[in-house]
C-alpha positions in Angstrom: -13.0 7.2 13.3 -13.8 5.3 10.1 -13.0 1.7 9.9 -12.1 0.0 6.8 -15.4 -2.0 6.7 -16.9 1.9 6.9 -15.0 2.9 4.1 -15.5 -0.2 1.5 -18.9 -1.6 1.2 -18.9 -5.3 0.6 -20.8 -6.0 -3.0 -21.8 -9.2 -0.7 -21.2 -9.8 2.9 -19.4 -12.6 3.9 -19.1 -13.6 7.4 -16.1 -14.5 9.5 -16.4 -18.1 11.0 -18.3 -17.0 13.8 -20.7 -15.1 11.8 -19.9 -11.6 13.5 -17.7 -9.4 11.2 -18.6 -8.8 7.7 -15.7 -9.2 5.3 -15.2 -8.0 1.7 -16.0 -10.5 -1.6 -12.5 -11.2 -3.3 -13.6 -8.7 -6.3 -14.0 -5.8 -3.9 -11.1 -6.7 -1.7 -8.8 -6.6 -4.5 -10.8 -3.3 -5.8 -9.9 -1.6 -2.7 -6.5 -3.3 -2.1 -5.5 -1.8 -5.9 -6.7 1.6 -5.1 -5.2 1.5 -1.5 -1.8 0.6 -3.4 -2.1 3.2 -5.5 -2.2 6.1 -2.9 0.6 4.5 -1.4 2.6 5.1 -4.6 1.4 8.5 -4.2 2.0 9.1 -1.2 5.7 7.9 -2.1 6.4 9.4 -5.5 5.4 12.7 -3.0 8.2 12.0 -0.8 10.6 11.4 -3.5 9.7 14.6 -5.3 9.7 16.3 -2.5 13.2 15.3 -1.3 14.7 16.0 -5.1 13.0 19.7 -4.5 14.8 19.9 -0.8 17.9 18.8 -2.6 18.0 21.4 -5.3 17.2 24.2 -2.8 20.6 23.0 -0.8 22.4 23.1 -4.1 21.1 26.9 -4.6 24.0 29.7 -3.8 23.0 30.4 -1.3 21.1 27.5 0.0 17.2 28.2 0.5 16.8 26.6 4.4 13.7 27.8 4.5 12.5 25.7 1.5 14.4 23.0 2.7 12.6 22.9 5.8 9.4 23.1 4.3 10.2 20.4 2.0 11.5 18.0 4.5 8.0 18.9 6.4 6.1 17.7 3.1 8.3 14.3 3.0 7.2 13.3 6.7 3.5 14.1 6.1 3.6 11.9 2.9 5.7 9.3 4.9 2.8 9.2 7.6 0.3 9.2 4.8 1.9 6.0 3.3 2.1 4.3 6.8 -1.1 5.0 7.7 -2.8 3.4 4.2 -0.3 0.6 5.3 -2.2 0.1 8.3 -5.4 0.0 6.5 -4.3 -2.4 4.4 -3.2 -4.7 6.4 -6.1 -4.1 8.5 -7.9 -4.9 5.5 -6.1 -7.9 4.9 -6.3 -9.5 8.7 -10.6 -9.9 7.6 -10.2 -11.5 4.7 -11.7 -15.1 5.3 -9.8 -18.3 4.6 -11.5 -21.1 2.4 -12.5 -23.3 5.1 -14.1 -19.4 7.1 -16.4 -18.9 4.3 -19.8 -20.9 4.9 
């Protein structure tokens, strides 16, 4: 499995205080923590259109169960989506060094 580190190369390493895990510069931290946002957004904005769709098929006369059901299946894949960029984030976040970390 890929590891955030594996995913976003550092344009510079910086070492944590022990000098064993290389952590992002600031630029590319917030680089990736801006495009990691965004997918959650999408990820979200998924889940919300989806739901809206699952809503209108209820509405139909008759309702479309089917389609609701296949809907609902697309809101918890987005849902996991969104958690699981969560996790990389703040996976992400737990490596960024404090001031007095940085040599």
């Amino acid at each position: 499995m890929l590891t955030v580190q594996h995913l976003f190369r550092p344009e510079g390493i910086v070492s944590d205080a022990k000098g064993q895990v290389p952590l992002q510069t600031s630029a590319e931290f917030a680089r990736t923590h801006n495009a990691q946002a965004h997918e959650i957004i999408d990820a979200i904005t998924a889940a919300v259109t989806s739901a809206q769709a699952g809503l209108n098929w209820l509405r139909a006369e008759p309702p479309d169960l089917e389609e609701v059901r296949r809907v609902l299946n697309f809101i918890a894949n987005d849902g996991k989506r969104a958690a699981k960029i969560v996790i990389r984030l703040r996976a992400l976040i737990e490596k960024v060094p404090t001031a007095d970390a940085v040599h």
